[in-house]
N, C-alpha and C positions, 0 to 999 in steps of 0.2 A: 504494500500500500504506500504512496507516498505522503509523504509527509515536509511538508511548506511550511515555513514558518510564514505566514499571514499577516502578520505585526507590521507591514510596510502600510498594506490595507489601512483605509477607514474602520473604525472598530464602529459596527452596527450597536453597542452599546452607548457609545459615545455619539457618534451622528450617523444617527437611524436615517436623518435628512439623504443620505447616499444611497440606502436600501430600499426607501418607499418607494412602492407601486411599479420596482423593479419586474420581477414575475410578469406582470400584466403588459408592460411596454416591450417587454422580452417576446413576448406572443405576436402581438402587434408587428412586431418591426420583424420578426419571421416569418408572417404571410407576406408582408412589401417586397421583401429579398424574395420571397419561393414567385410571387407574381411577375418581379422583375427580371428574373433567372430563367421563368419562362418565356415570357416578352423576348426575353436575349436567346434563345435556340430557336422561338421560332422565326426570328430575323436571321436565325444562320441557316436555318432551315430555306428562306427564301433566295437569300443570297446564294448560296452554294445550288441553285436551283434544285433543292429538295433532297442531294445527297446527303446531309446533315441528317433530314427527319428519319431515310432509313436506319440513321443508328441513334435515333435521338435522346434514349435515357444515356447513353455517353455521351452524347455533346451537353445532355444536361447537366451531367456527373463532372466535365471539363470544364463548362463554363463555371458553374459551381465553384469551384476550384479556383480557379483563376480569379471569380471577382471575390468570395471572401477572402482568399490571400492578402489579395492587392489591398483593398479596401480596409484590414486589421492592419496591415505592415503600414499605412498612409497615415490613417486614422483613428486605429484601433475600435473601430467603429465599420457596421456595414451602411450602406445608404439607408436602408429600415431603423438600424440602430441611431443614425444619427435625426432621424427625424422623429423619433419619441425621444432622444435628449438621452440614452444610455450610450456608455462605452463600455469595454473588457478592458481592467486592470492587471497586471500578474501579479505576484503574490508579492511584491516590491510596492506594488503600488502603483508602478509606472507603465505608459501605454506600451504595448504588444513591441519586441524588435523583429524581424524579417524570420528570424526561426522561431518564434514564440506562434506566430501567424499562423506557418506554415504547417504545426504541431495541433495547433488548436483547431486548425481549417478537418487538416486531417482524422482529428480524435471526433471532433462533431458531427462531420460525414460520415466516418463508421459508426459514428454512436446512432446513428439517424437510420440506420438498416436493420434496427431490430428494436421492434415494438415494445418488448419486455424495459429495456435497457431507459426509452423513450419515457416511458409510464414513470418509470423511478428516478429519472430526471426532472418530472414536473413534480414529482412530490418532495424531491431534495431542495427544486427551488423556492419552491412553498413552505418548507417548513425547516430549511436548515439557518443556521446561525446567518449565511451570509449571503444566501438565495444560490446555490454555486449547483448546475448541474451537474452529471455524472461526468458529463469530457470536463468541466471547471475542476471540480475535484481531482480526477486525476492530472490536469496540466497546470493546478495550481495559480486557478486565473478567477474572476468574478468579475461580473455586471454591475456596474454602480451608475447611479444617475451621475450624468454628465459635470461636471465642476465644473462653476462661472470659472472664464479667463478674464 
């Protein structure tokens, strides 16, 4: 199991203001990405004149890939994320660097192919200390509302 020391983190005891209504803008801004994800294959679907759609859950799977990457390693934030006002912190506290992304992209894509795993994600982020689903926990990162700059 890993084990993070957290202590970089906002402490949810101390300013809950970081935690609130987490969970719920986490939902929100994962239907935006999955509508925008598809928006974005079937424009390569069209582009590519339709070679794309014959393989489309991997160009979804790629795309996928490519914009949560980009968009954690940029902003540590997806465009969903960033328009309900959450980012991903690592357990420093500090936004995501270029392999923090790329681990995190990858633990939530596999975390995403099995329902079981899913289910115990929404109730970890529902009711654990710091709202952290199962890929959070193990890569040692959480959702906090956005900090005024």
């Amino acid at each position: 199991m890993p084990n993070y020391d957290l202590s970089g983190l906002p402490d949810p005891d101390h300013d809950p203001q970081f935690y609130t209504g987490v969970p719920f803008k986490r939902l929100i801004a994962w239907f935006i990405d999955f509508f925008v994800i598809i928006a974005l294959g079937l424009g390569a679907s069209i582009a590519t004149i339709g070679i794309a759609a014959i393989f489309f859950p991997l160009t979804l799977l790629i795309i996928n890939l490519i914009y949560r990457i980009y968009f954690l390693k940029k902003r540590s934030a997806t465009p969903g994320m960033m328009l309900t006002g959450i980012e991903i912190r690592n357990h420093q506290g500090d936004r995501l660097t270029s392999e923090e992304a790329l681990w995190h992209t990858v633990v939530f894509t596999l975390a995403m192919m099995f329902v079981f795993i899913q289910i115990l994600s929404v109730a970890m982020m529902l009711f654990s200390h710091r709202g952290q689903g199962v890929h959070d926990y193990l890569r040692g990162t959480t959702a906090i509302n956005r900090p005024y700059q």
